[in-house]
C-alpha positions in Angstrom: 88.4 82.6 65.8 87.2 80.7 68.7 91.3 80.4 69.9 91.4 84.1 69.3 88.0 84.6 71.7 89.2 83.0 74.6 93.1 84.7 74.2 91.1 88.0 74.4 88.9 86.5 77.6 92.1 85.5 79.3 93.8 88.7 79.2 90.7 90.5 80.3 89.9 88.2 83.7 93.7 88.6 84.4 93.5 92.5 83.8 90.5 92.1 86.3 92.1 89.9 88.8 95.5 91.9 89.0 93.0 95.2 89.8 90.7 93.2 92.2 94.1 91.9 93.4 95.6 95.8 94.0 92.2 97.0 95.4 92.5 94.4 97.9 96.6 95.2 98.5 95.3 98.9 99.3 92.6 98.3 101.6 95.2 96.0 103.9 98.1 98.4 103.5 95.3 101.4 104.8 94.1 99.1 107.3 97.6 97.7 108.6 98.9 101.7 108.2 101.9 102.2 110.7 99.1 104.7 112.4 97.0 102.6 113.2 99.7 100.1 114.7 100.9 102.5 116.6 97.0 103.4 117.9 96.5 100.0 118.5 99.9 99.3 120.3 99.6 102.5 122.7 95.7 102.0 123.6 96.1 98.0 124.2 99.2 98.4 126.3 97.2 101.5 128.5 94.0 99.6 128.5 96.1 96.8 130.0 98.6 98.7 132.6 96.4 101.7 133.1 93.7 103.4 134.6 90.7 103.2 131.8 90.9 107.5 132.7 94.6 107.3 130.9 93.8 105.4 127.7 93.0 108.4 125.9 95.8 110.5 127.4 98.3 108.2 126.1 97.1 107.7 123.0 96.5 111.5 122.5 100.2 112.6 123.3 101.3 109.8 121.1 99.0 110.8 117.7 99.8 114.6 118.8 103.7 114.5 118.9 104.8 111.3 116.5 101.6 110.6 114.2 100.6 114.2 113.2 103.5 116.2 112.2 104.3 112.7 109.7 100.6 112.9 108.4 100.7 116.7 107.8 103.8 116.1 106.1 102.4 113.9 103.6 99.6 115.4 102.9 101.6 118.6 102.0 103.8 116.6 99.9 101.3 114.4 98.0 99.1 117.6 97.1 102.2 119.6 95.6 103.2 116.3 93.7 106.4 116.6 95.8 105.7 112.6 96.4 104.6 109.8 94.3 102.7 108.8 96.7 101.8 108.7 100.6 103.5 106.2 101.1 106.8 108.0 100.0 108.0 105.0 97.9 110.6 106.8 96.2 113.9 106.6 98.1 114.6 109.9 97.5 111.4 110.9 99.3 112.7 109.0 102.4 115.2 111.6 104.3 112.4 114.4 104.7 110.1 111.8 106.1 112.4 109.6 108.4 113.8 113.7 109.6 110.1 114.6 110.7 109.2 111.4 111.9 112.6 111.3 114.3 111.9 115.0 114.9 108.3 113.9 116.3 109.5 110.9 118.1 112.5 113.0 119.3 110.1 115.2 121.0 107.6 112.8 122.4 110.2 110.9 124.3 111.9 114.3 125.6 108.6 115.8 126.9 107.8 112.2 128.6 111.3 112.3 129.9 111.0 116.0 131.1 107.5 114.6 133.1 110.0 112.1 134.2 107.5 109.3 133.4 108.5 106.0 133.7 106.0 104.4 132.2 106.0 101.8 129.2 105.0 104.8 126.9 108.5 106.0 127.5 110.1 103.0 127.1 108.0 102.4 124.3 108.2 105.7 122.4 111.9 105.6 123.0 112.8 102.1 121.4 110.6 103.3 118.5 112.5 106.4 118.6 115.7 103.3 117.7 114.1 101.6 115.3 113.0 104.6 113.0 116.6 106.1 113.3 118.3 102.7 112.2 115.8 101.8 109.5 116.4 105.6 108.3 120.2 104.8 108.3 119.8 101.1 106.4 117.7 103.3 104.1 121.1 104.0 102.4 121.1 100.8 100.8 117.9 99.2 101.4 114.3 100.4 102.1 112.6 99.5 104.3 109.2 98.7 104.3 108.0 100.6 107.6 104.4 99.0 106.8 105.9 96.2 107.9 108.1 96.9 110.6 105.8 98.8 112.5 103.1 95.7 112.6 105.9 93.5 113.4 106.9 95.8 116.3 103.2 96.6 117.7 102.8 92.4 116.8 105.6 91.4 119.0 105.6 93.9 121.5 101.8 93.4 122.3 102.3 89.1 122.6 105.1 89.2 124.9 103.0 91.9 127.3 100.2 88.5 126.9 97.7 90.1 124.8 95.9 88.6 122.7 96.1 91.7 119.9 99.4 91.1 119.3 98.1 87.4 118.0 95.7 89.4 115.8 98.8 91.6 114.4 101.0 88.8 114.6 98.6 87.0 112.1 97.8 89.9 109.9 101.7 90.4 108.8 102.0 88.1 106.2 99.0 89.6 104.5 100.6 93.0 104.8 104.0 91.7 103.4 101.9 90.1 100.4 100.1 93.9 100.0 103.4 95.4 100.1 104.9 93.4 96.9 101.6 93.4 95.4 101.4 97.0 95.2 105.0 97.1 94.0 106.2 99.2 96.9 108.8 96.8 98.4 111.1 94.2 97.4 111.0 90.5 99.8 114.4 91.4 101.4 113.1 95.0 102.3 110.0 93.8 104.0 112.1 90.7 105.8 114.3 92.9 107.1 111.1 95.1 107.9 109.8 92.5 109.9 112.9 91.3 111.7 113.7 94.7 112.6 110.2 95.6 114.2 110.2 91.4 116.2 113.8 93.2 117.8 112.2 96.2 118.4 109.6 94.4 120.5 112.1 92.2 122.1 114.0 95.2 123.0 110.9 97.0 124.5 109.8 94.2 127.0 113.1 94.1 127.8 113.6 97.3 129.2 
């Protein structure tokens, strides 16, 4: 009876810990969102190489263009029950989002180009423009986690411009990889690959 007791205790604490355990995986993949890494990439870079009067200007053009047309999107699809989730998990849910999100990012860089800015949101929005489009065409055989990449990216783009956000972002990956297989939404290749493709992407951007 008493071996019986504690079988039925054990399952219940690891029921408990495994949803305490995917309440926590939520909150860091929310937190960690490809939005917000983007928000926080754009503003630290124009807090750091612009006037404090073009902070908001940046970031505005940036969350008009690339972040809501993708956001829109998914709320459209989420509500219809089009997707699973917002996350767009399903690989078959991938091609309408990677089109919109190219799309946005298409026109972002064309109307900075068209303003013939040569600033690093151009350079910026344009290797981002890269990495979505090859991550959309790896998609074929592996998915990506974009979670991932896009921390990796704002992580490595940020400490090689000497901030010390990037460190912060830099140091937050590993618990967004961990969120990301906790929550069943990645496999470990699709979020190494993730984060090797964003580190490139931020290589790439200094670079230019």
């Amino acid at each position: 009876m008493g071996s019986l007791k504690r079988n039925y205790q054990n399952k219940f604490e690891s029921r408990h810990l495994d949803s305490y355990k995917i309440k926590i995986a939520r909150w860091v993949s929310i937190i960690a969102h490809p939005f917000v890494m983007v928000v926080v990439m754009v503003g630290t870079t124009a807090a750091r190489f612009r006037p404090a009067n073009e902070i908001a200007t940046n970031v505005g053009i940036v969350v008009l263009l690339a972040v809501v047309p993708i956001a829109l999107l998914t709320a459209r699809q989420v509500r219809r029950g089009a997707w699973g989730n917002v996350d767009a998990s399903d690989v078959r849910e991938r091609p309408l989002l990677y089109a919109v999100g190219i799309g946005g990012l298409g026109v972002l860089v064309a109307y900075l180009a068209i303003r013939r800015s040569d600033s690093f949101l151009l350079r910026g929005s344009s290797v981002a423009l890269g990495v979505v489009v090859l991550c959309a065409i790896i998609t074929r055989w592996i998915k990506v986690s974009l979670h991932v990449t896009a921390a990796a990216l704002a992580a490595t783009g940020l400490i090689l411009t000497g901030s010390v956000v990037g460190w912060i972002l830099a140091a937050a990956v590993p618990f967004l990889v961990w969120s990301r297989l906790v929550l069943g939404r990645h496999k470990p290749w699709e979020v190494a690959l993730g984060a090797m493709i964003g580190i490139a992407g931020g290589i790439v951007m200094r670079l230019l």
